[in-house]
Every structure is written in C-alpha cells, then in structure tokens.
N, C-alpha and C positions, 0 to 999 in steps of 0.2 A: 631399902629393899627395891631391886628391881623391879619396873613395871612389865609384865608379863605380856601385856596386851602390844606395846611396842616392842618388847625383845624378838616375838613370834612373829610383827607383821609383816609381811613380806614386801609393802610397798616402800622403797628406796625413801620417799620423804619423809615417811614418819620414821625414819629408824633416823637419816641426818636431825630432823629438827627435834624429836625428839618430845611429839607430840601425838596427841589422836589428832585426827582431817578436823576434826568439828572447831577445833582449836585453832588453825591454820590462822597466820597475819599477811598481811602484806610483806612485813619487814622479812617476817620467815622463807617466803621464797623467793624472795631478794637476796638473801643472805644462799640460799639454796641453788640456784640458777647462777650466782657468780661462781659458788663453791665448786660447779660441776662443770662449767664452763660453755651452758647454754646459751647458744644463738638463736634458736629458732622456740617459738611461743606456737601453739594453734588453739583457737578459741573454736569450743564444739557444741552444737545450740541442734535442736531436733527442728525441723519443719514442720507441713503440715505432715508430710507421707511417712513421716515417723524414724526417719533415718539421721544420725549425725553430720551435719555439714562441718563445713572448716573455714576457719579463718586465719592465712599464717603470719608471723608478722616474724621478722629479719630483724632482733635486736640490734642496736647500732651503736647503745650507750647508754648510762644507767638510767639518765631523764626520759629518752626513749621508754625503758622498762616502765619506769612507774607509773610513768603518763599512759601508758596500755593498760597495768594492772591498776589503775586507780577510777579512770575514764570511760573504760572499754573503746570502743569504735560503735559505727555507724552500720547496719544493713539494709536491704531493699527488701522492707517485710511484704513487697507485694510479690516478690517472687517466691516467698517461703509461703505463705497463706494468702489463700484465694477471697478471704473476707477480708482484707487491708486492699484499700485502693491505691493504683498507678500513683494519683495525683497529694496523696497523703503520707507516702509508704514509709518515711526513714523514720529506724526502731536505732535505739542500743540496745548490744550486748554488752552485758556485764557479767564479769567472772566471780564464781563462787569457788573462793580459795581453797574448800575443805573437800573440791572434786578433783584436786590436779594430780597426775600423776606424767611418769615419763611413759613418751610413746616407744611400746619395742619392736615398731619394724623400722623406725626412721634410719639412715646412716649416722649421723650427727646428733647429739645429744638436744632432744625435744622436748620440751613440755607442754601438755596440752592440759585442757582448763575448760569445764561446764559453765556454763551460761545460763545468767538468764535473757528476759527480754524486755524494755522498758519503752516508753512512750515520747511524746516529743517534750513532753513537759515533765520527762524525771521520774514519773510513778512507772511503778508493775502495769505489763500490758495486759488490760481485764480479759482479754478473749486468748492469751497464750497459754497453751496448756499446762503448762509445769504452773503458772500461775492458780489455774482453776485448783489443780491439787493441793496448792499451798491453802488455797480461799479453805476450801472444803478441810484438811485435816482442821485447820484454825482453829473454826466452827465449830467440829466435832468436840477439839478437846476441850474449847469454851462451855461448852452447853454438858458433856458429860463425864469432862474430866478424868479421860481415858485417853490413850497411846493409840494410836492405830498403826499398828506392825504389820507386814505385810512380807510376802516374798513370794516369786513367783518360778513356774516350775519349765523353764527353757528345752523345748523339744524341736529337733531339727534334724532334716534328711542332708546325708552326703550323696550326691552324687559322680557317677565315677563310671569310668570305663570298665566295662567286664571285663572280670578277673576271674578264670574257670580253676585259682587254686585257692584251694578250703574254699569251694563255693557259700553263697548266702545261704541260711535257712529260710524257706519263705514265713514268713510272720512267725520266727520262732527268735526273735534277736534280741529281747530281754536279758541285758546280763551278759551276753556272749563276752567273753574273749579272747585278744590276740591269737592266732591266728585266725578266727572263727569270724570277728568284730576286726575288720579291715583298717579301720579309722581308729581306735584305741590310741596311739602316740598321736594323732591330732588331736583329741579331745583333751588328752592329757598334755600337752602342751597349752592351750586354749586356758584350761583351769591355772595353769600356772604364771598365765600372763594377767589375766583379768585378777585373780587374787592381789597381785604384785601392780595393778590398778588403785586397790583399795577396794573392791567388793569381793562381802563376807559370802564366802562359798560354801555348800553341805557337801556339797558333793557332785560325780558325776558318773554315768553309766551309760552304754549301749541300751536301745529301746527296742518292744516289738516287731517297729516295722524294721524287714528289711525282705528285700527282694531283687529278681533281676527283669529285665525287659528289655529284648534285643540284644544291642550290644552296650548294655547299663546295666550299673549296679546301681542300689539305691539301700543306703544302710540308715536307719535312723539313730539318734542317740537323744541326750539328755543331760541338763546343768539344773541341778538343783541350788537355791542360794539360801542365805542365814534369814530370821526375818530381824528387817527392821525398820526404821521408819520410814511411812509409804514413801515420802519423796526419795529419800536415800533407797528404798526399791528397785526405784523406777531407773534413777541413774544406773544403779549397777547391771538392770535389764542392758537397756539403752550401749553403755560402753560391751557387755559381753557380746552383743551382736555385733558390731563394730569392731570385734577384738576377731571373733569368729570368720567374720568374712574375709577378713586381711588374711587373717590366716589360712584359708581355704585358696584363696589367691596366690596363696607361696608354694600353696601343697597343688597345684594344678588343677583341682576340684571346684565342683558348686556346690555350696550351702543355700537350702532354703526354708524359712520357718515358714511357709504358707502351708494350712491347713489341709491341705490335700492335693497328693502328687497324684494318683489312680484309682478307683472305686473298687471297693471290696481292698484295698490293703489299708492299712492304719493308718488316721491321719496324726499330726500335730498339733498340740493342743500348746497353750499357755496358761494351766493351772496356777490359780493363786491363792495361795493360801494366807489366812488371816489371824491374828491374835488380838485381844487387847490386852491393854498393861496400865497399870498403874502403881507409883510410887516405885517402881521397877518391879512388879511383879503380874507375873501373868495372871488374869484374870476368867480367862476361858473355864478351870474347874473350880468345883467348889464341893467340900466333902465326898471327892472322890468321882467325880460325876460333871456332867458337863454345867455348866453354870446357868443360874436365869436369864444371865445378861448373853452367855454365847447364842442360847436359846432365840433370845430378841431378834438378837443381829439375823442372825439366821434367818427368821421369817420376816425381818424388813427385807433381807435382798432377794427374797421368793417372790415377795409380795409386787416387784417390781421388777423382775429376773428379763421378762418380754423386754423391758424395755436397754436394758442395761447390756445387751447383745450390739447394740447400735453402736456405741464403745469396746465390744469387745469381739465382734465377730462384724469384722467391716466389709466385704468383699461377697461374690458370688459363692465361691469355693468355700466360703466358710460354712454354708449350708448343706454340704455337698458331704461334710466332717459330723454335721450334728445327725446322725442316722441311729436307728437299733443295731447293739448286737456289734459295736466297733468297741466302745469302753467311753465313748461321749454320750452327751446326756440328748435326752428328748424330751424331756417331762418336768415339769416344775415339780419337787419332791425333794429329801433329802434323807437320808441315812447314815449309820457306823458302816466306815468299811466299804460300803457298797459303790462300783465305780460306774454303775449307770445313772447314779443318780447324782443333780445340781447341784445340791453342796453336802460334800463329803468329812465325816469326821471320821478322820486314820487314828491309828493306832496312837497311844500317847502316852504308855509307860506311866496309866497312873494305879493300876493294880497287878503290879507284876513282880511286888517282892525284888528281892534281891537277886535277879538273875546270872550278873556279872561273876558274884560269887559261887554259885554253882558249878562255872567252868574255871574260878580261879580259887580255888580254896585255900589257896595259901598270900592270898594278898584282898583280905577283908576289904570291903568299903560300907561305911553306913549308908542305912538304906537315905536318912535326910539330904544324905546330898546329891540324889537323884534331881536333876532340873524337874519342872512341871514344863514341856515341851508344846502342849495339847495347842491344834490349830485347828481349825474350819477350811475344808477348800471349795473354791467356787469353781467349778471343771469345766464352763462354758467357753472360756474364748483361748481364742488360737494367733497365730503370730499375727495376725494381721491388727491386732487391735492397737487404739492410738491408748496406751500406755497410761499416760498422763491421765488421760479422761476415763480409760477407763478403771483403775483405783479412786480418781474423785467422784467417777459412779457408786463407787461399791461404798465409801465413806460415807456418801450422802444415803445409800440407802440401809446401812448398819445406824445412823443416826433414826431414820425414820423408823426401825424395829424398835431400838429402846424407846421414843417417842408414843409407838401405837399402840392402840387401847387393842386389848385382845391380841398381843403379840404369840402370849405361850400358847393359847388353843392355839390358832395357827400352825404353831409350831408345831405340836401332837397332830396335828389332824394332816399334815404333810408328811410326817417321818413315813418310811415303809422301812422296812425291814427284811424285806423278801425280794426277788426275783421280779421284777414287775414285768419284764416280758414273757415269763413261764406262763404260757395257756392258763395255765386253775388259777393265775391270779388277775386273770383280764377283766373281771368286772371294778375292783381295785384302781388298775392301769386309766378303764375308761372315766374315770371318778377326776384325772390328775388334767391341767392344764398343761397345752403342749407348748415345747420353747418355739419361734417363728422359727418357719423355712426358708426364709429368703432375707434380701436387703428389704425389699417391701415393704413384708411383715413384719420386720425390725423397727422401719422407720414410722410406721404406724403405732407401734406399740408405743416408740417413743414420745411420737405427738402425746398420746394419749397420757402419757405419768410427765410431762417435759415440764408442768409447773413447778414438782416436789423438787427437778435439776435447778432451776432458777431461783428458787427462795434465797432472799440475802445475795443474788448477782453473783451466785459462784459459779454456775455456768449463763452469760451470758444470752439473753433471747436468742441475738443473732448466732450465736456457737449453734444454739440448739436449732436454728433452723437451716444452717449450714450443713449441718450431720443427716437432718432430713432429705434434703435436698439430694445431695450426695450420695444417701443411700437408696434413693427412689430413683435417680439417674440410671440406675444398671439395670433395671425392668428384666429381674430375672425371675420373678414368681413364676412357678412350676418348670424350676430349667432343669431338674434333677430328671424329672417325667422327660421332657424334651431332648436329653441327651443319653437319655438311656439306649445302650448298643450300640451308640455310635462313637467309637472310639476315637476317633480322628478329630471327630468335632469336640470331644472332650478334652483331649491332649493339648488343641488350641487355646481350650479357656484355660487349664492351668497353667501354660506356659505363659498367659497372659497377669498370669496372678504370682509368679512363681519367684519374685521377689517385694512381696507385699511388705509395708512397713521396716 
C-alpha cells in the first residue's frame, strides 16, 4: 500500500527518496543532489537576531560533497553572537539532513540545509539557541514523558504603495478576499513554497489589520502551521520567514513581522500554540474536557509569564502591541475562547457531534474518527522573539506547572471567563497581575524566575544574563507615555524595529 504521507508531500526530496525528513541519510542526498544535478549546497543556521544566514558552497566533486555533508565548515561565531569572543570564536556548523529542501528562488538547482552549531572540541554549543531547545525538550520528556508539540501562529504586514482600487477596510481585513485582500496570490504562493520546504502547514488567511497612511497601504495577513515537535516548530517558523521575505522581494513589497507598525491599529503577534502527546496521542483532553495535566502546564507558564516576555517579546515596540482593547493580552489570566486573555484555549471539536454530517448527509463519517485537535495558546509574543528561547521558555515552564504543588488551584483561581475590561468586572481585572510594559520590566522579571531557566544548564547563566542585559540596554520604561501624539517620533522607533528578528 502506498504511503499517503509521501504520495501527498509536496517537498521534491521526500517524494525522490522516498522517505519522511526524519529518516533522511547522507547517502540519500547524495544519491539525490547527483539525481538532480545540484551545484550549489547553502547551509542556513539563525544568529543571534534571529534571521537565517548562508553559507554557499560551489560542489566541485563528489569527495567535495561528502566532506561538506559529513564535516560541515567553520564560522566566526563572534559575528553571529555577541557572548562568543573575538579571540575564541570558530564554531561548526553541521547539517541536519531531515531539514533540506530545494531553494525556489535560486536560478540553478540548490539545496539548502539547517544547521546546527558546535564547539571547538566537537560538542553542542551550550549557549546556542536551537541547543537550549533541544536541552529543554530532552528534560521535559525525561522527567514527564510527554511530547511537547508546539506550532506557532505567523502574522505579518505587507507593505505597499497606495492602491485607491478596492481600497483597504480600515481594521476590517479578517478574511477578506481578492480583490478586497490585495496580497492574497502572495500569501498563497508563500504557503506553497514553504509547504514544498517540508513544513506542515493549517493554513492561511488575511488578518484584522489593514489600513492606509499617506501614500501606503498596509494589509496584514497570517500563516498558521501543523503542530509538531517544538524543534521541528521552530525550523518551519524560521524557513517561512525566509521564504516570506524573498518573496516579498520578488513582489516589490516589504514584509514585516514586528509587533507594531502604528497605534491604535493592530499589531502582530506570534501566537503559540501547544499540545502534549503521548505514545502518539494527544493528551490535552480527558473525558471530554480539558485535562489535569493541560491545566498544569497552563498555570506553570502563568506562574512565570513576566518573565517569559524576555523571550518573546524582545524589542521596545513589543510593549507598544501589549495594550487593552487590540486582542493582546495585559493580564496574567487565562480562558476558553477569550482573546484578551494569556493563554487561550479555542475551540477543539471535542463536543460537537457529527457536524460534517449534517451538511453531507449522504457521505457518513464516524464520529471516532474525529482527531482530538485540542491546544493551549500562549498569545504574548510577537515577531520579534528569539524563537528558540522562546519555546525552551515555555517547555521549561510547562515542566514546572506539572512539577508545582498547588498547580490546579492556580489554575481555577486565574481562569476568567468574562470580559475583564467591561467596567462591572473591574474589581476582578484589579485582582490579576499585569504582563511588563517594557524591556525593563521584562528584564527584571526575568532576573527575578532566571534560576527555574538555569536548572540542569539548559539555559546558560551567561545566556540569561545576556538577555538581561540587552533588554535593559533600550531604557524604554514609560515610552508608550513618552511618545504619545507624537507621530513622527513614533514612526522613527518603528521603522527602527521594523525588521526585528
């Protein structure tokens, strides 16, 4: 019987080799890169600032090829990260076979290939971030024996020259389409490149914002992905930005995922949603209902939310997105459904009967074969976070809800279920701790939980006082007060931010 999962996937190597990525050999794309008559190789590794760099290498001959894919090369990790010194800096990269795909803006037939980054003596480099993630899931599934799946919810403005046919709606671009949603065949091209990548896609759609300014348009949209495991996440994040830009580049346009383009329209966020699993099966419900263990997770990443912003909301402008009354959170809290609140649990198709059947009455399906989809999302951070760190934040702190004594009170005594900025419920609102407003208040927070990050060296002293550091550099506590009405001077910080990570 055919394999379904290869017949369907769109990326070229798994249909030639005839395999899933996870399975990938050396010999495999050896056998693959002659087949197709590849010269050019690029190795793609994240820095600190969160973007994919390149490394291209000019095959010359097949000892050439192997001695790359077996060896990797050399870099100057003092250019990539600011906590490796001048006098110490050469890293490897090494290629992780189950990430390559071909590149589709090249001229000539490419392959490019995820990295990681190793030391002068052979090991994982303790302070790189794709490392910290690997440390932390390890941990996780040592200690609780659970999957940490993950997927995150990609929201991003186009920018573009005013176009006065089928103008924008202002903040009404949810959903819109063609003609209405300007950008529609770029996004939909984007999802069909990054799919043909090897990352598992839901879907994608035009968002809220959109608007004009001067002589701009500004449309926002949105890439939802599959979940799966955090590091496999994080790569398919990582490549769709990369896939995004290029292609915004082709289209004459700028793309930017920074958390806010102008005040009072909608920012950008990078919702992530989480699941756990085991033995392949999802673990979030239980008797129809949200489980003890989602419960847990839930109120470990409450319990430490201030601090977990330092990871996911990097930048001045990130505070600028966490306001009342936009659909971002300000309050440590949690609820079904509700989008002002920290960690949100949507809809999840576990009491919904057979509704497929209702609009198809002549093509039955059992209700058993309904998946159990049910996730948790964490709606605080926005493009700018470093990725890496920030899912080995949310692991480490899903670890410490199953760990805590008094997880489920927690949990009860944070859920809301109402409106918490409705007037009659303010006494409620004042009850709730507030997320930080700034880098600051971020970096303080983190000082303050930065042990619970360091247990077992998955994040690093030095990492954690790197992040401090860096986010105390911007000295913007009360820049929201400070820039209020002044247009000009606010256009300047976002344009300063306005390719974050």
């Amino acid at each position: 019987m055919k394999d379904n999962k290869i017949a369907l996937n769109p990326n070229e190597l798994v249909q030639f080799i005839k395999k899933n990525p996870a399975e990938f050999t050396k010999g495999d794309l050896i056998r693959f890169i002659e087949a197709r008559g590849i010269k050019m190789i690029n190795f793609r590794y994240a820095g600190e600032d969160g973007k994919l760099k390149s490394l291209n290498f000019a095959i010359s001959s097949l000892e050439h090829l192997d001695s790359v894919l077996t060896s990797g090369e050399r870099v100057d990790g003092s250019s990539l990260f600011s906590f490796i010194e001048a006098g110490s800096s050469d890293l490897y990269v090494i290629p992780r076979y189950k990430t390559a795909f071909l590149n589709p803006f090249s001229e000539g037939p490419t392959l490019e290939i995820l990295c990681s980054f190793f030391n002068s003596e052979g090991k994982p480099l303790e302070s790189s971030p794709e490392y910290i993630l690997q440390k932390a899931h390890k941990e996780f599934r040592d200690k609780t024996g659970y999957t940490f799946k993950a997927l995150g919810e990609l929201e991003y403005y186009v920018n573009s020259d005013k176009d006065d046919l089928y103008p924008l709606f202002n903040q009404k671009g949810y959903h819109q389409s063609k003609p209405f949603a300007k950008f529609e065949d770029l996004r939909v091209e984007a999802l069909e490149l990054i799919a043909a990548a090897g990352c598992k896609i839901k879907y994608g759609h035009s968002e809220v914002g959109s608007f004009s300014m001067k002589d701009e348009d500004f449309e926002q949209h949105e890439i939802e992905f599959l979940p799966v495991d955090a590091e496999d996440a994080v790569d398919q994040m990582l490549i769709a930005k990369w896939i995004l830009r290029m292609l915004s580049y082709e289209y004459g346009v700028e793309i930017s995922f920074a958390p806010k383009i102008i005040i009072g329209k909608a920012g950008s966020g990078l919702h992530i949603h989480m699941m756990l699993e085991k033995d392949g099966v999802n673990k979030m419900v239980e008797n129809d209902r949200l489980s003890d263990v989602a419960r847990k997770i839930i109120a470990g990443i409450l319990d430490v939310a201030s601090a977990l912003t330092a990871f996911g909301n990097t930048i001045p402008t990130s505070y600028l997105r966490l306001v009342p009354h936009q659909e971002a959170p300000t309050n440590i809290c949690w609820g079904d459904r509700n989008r002002s609140v920290l960690v949100r649990v949507p809809l999840g198709w576990n009491k919904t009967g057979n509704m497929i059947n209702e609009v198809n009455p002549l093509s039955p399906v059992e209700e058993k074969s309904r998946l159990n989809k049910q996730t948790v999302e964490f709606r605080a951070p926005d493009g700018s976070a470093d990725i890496y760190e920030l899912l080995a934040g949310l692991i480490i702190a899903a670890q410490h809800g199953i760990e805590m004594e008094g997880a489920l009170k927690m949990a009860d005594e944070l859920y809301v279920d109402v409106n918490i900025f409705d007037e009659k419920h303010k006494d409620q609102l004042a009850k709730l701790q507030q997320l930080p407003s700034s880098c600051q208040e971020s970096a303080e927070a983190l000082e303050k939980h930065r042990k619970l990050f360091e247990q077992n060296n998955i994040f690093p002293a030095g990492v954690i006082s790197d992040v401090i550091e860096k986010l105390k550099s911007f000295n913007d506590k009360g820049l929201s007060e400070r820039l209020y009405g002044k247009e000009e001077e606010l256009r300047k910080v976002v344009l300063k931010y306005i390719h974050c990570m």
